[in-house]
N, C-alpha and C positions, 0 to 999 in steps of 0.2 A: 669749492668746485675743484675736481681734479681730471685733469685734462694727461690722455698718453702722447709720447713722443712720435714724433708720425717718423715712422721706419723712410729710409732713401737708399736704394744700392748704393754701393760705393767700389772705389776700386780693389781688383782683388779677391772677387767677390764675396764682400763682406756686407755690411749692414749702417751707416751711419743713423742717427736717429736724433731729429730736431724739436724743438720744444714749439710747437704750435697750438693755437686755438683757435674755434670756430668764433667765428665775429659776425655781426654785418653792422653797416653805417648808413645813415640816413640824416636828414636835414628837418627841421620843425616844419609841422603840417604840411608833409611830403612823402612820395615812397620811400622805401626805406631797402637797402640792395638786398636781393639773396646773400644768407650765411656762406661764409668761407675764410678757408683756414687763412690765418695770420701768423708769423714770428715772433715768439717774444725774445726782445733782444737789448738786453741791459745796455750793451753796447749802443744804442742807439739813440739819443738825444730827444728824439719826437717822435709821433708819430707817423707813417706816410702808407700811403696808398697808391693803388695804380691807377692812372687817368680814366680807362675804362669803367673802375667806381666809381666817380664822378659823374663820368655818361650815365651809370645806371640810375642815378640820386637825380640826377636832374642838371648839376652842375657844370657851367664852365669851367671850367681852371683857370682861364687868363685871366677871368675877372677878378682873382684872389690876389693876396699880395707876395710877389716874386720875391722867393729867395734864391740862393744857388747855397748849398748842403755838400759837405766832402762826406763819402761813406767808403768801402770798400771796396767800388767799384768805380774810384773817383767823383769830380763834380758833377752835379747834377741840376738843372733847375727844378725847383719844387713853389708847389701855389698852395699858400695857406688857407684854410677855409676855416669859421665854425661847423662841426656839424656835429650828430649824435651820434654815439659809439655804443653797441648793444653787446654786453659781455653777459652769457647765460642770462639771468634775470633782472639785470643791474643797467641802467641807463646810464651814460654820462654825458653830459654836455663838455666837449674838448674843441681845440682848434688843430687841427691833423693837417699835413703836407700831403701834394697828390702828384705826381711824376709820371712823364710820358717813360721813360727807362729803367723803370723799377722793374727786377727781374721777377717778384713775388709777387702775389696779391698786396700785402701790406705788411708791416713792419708796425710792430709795438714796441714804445720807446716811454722812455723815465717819464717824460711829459707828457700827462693824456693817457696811461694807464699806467705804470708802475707807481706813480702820486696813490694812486685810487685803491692798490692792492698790497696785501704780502701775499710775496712767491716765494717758492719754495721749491726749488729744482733739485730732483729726487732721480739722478740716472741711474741708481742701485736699485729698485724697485723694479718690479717685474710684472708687466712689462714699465719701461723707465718712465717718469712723468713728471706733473707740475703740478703744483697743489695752489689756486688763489683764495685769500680771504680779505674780504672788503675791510678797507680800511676807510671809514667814517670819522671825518674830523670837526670840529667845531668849529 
């Protein structure tokens, strides 16, 4: 699957351009949220979500179990869930963080999607992008 960079003004009027892909997440024998773009972010430990995903799935967040996460925009509390993570055609069953103060929709992280895939981030390509292939393990 090869996913483009989604274009973001920046200062100076220039162009910065991030490596996102459309997602959505859902919980067994449940809705499942409208697709929307996510982060892929090496940097990132796990996955996490914004609260309002949670509303859309059905979920509490209190009822998961509270961590407190350091990111880039400092501490944060996060509530761990299972749920299922819909990439193109590919299900996976992960346990993803969900935060009232996440500034994105979601963040993809080593855990819960980079396990599952090779990336291949390609900003020389035109327009720049990200190429994943399923990585199937035994």
């Amino acid at each position: 699957m090869r996913a483009p960079y989604r274009p973001s003004p920046s200062k100076e009027d220039k162009v910065d351009f991030y490596p996102t892909i459309r997602v959505s997440v859902g919980k067994k024998h449940a809705q499942r949220s409208r697709p929307f773009e996510a982060l892929v972010d090496s940097g990132a430990t796990i996955c996490i979500f914004h609260h309002e995903i949670a509303k859309a799935i059905g979920l509490k967040i209190e009822n998961g179990r509270k961590e407190q996460m350091n990111g880039i925009g400092g501490p944060q509390d996060v509530w761990m869930h299972p749920v299922q993570l819909f990439v193109g055609g590919e299900l996976l069953e992960i346990e993803a963080g969900f935060a009232k103060t996440l500034p994105v929709a979601g963040i993809l992280g080593r855990k819960g999607f980079f396990q599952f895939f090779k990336i291949t981030f390609d900003p020389s390509s035109e327009p720049p992008g990200l190429e994943l292939e399923r990585i199937h393990k035994a």
